[in-house]
Structures are given as C-alpha cells and as structure tokens.
Residue, then its C-alpha position, 0 to 999 in steps of 0.5 A: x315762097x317754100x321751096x319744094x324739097x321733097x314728095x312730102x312737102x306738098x299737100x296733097x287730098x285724099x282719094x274718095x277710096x281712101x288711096x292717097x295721091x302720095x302713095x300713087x305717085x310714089x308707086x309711079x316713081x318707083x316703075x320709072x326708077x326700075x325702067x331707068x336702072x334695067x335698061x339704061x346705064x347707071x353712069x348716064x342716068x344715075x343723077x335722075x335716079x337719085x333724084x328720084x330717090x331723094x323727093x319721092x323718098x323711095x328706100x331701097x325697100x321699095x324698090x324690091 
C-alpha cells in the first residue's frame, strides 16, 4: 500500500462539466486556509496551515 502524500497522489475522475474533482478541492482548502490565517492565531493553528499547504500543494499565489 502507497502512502497518501499529497492531493495529487490520488486518482481522481473528472466532472461530467469538465471541472476536476482536484481543482474543487483545492479551492475548498484554499477558503479553509484563509478562515484559519484571519481569525485564528498562526501559533495555534500554523501546523494545519502548512499542512494544508503541503497535500493540497497551494502556493502563496493561490491564496492571493
């Protein structure tokens, strides 16, 4: 069994509209990351941030 290490490491299908189920959410986990870094502290919740970041491979680009 593979170890699950990122956003892209699972196979996901396409939308019958042609979105894809990676890019919905990844957009997901981007609202998520900005509720936490406005109304939280980064000390308390910083570690679910950047993991966050790191499986749902969010640049600081798509969080602008």
């Amino acid at each position: 069994m593979t170890e699950l290490r990122t956003l892209k490491d699972l196979r996901l299908y396409d939308y019958s509209d042609g979105c894809r189920c990676e890019e919905l959410i990844k957009a997901e986990a981007v609202k998520w990351i900005k509720e936490y870094e406005k109304k939280n502290n980064y000390a308390d919740y910083g570690i679910v941030i950047e993991t966050f970041k790191h499986f749902f491979n969010i640049t600081e680009e798509d969080l602008k």
